[in-house]
Structure formats: C-alpha cells, structure tokens
C-alpha positions as CSV (number, residue, x, y, z in Angstrom):
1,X,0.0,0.0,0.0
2,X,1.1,3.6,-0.8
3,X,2.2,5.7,2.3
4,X,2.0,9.5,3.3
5,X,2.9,11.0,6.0
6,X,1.3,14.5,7.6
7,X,3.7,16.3,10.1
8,X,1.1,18.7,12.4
9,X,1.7,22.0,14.5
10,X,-1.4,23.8,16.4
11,X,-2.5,26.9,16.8
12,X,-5.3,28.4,18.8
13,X,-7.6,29.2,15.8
14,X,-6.3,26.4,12.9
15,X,-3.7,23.4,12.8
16,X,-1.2,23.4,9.9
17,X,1.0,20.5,8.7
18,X,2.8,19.3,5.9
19,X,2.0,16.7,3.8
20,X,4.7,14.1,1.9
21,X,4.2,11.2,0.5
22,X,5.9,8.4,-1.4
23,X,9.7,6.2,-0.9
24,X,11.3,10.1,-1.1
25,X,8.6,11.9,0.7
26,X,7.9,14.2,-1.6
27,X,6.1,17.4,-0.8
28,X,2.4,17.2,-1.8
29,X,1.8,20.6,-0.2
30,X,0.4,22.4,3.8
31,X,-2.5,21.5,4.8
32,X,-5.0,23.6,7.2
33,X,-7.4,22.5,9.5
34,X,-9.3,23.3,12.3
35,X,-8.0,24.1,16.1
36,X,-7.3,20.9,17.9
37,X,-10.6,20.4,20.2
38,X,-10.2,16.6,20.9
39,X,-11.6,15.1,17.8
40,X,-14.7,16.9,18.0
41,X,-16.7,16.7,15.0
42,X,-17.3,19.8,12.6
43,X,-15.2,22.0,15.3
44,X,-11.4,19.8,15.5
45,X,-8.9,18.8,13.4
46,X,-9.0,14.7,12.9
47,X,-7.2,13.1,15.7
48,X,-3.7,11.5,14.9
49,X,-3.4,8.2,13.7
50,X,-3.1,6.0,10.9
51,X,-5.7,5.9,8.8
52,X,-6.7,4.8,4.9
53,X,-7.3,6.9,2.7
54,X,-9.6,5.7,0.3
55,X,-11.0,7.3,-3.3
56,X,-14.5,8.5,-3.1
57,X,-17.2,10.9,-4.1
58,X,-18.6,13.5,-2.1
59,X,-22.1,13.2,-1.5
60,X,-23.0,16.8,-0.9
61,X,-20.8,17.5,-4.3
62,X,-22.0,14.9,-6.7
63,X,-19.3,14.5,-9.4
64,X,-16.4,15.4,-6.8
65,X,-14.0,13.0,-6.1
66,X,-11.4,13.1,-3.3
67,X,-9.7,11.1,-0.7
68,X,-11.8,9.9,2.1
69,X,-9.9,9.2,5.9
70,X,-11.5,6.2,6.8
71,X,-12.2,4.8,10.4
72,X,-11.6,8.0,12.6
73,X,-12.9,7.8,15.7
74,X,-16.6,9.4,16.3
75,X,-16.2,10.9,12.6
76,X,-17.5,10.6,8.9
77,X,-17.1,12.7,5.8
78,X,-13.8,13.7,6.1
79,X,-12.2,14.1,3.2
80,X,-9.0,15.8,1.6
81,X,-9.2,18.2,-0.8
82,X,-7.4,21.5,-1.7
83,X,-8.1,24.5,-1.5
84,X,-7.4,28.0,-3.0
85,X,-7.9,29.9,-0.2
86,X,-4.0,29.8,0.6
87,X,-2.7,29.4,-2.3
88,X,-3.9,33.1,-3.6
89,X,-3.2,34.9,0.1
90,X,-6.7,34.9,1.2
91,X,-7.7,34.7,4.7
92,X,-9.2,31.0,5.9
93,X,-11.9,31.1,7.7
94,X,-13.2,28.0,9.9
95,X,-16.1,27.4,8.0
96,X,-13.7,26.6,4.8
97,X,-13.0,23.2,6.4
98,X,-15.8,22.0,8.8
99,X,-13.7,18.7,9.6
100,X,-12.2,18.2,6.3
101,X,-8.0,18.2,5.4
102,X,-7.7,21.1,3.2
103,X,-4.8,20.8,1.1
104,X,-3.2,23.7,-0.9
105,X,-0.5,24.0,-3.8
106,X,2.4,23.0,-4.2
107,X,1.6,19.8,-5.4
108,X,-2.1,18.6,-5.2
109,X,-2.3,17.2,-8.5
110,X,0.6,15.6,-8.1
111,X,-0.3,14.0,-5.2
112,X,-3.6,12.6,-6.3
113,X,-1.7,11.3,-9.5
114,X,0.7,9.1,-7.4
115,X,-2.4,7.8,-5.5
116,X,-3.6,7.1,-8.9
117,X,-7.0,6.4,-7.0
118,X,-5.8,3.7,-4.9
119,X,-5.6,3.5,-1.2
120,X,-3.1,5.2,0.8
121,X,-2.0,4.8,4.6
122,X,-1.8,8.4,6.4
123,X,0.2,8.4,9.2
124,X,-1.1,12.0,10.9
125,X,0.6,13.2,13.9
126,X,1.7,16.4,15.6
C-alpha cells in the first residue's frame, strides 16, 4: 500500500502541517485544519493516527471525487481536498473546512496522480 505522511503544529484558531508522500517523501503541499478540540466533530482537526485513505465521491458535491480518511474515531465525511484559499493569500476562515484536510498548492495534482485512486496509509501526527 502507498504511504503518506502529515507532520502537524497547532494553533489556537487552525492546525497546519505538511503533507509528503511516497519512498522520497515528496512534498504534496500544507495543509489547514481546524483548532485541535479533541476530535470533535465539525469543530477539530481529525485526531492523529493511521488511517486509509480511500477514493471517493462527495455526496453533498456529486461529481467530486477526493480522498476519504477512513475509520476516525466518532467521525464521517472527512475528506482531503485543496483548496485556493492559501494558495492566492486569502484569509481562511473555519467554516472553509468543517472537519475536512484542506490541502493547498504545491503539489495537489501531483499527489492525487501518485495515488492514482488507490488506497493510501496516512500516518497524521503532531
């Protein structure tokens, strides 16, 4: 199975990290999230751990497809996917993420290339 690896720091109002992936650990790009509140849904970052990511559609955007964290604790719908927000030096706000990973540039596409809609590990931790 493919592996990635995402390296967290937390702040009061967001938690960064960096996201690499493959035998070189490339850099797919930072990620934001929300503050770390103990896993709590639609208010927290995910909790650390391993976890699959797995390809999948996102139900309130039919036609969307992402990578889904699978089996987190007391969570569903959390997905990755980027966003623009960062990437053109716009402010984030909270409600950008609402439990998801968002992902911004460097390398997005390049990441979900390499995954080539298979299943990754995520190691997550801070």
């Amino acid at each position: 199975m493919k592996k990635a690896d995402l390296l967290r720091i937390d702040f009061p109002d967001k938690t960064m990290g960096k996201l690499t992936y493959g035998d070189k650990m490339e850099l797919a790009g930072v990620t934001i999230e929300l503050p770390n509140l103990n896993n709590h849904p639609m208010t927290s970052c995910i909790c650390d751990g391993d976890f699959i990511l797995k390809w999948a559609e996102m139900q309130d955007h039919p036609g969307h497809w992402h990578y889904l964290l699978q089996n987190v604790p007391n969570r569903s719908g959390c997905f990755f996917h980027r966003t623009a927000m960062l990437d053109q030096n716009k402010h984030w706000t909270p409600n950008e993420s609402l439990g998801c990973v968002m992902l911004t540039e460097p390398d997005c596409d390049a990441f979900e290339a390499w995954g080539n809609k298979e299943d990754i590990l995520l190691h997550i931790h801070h």
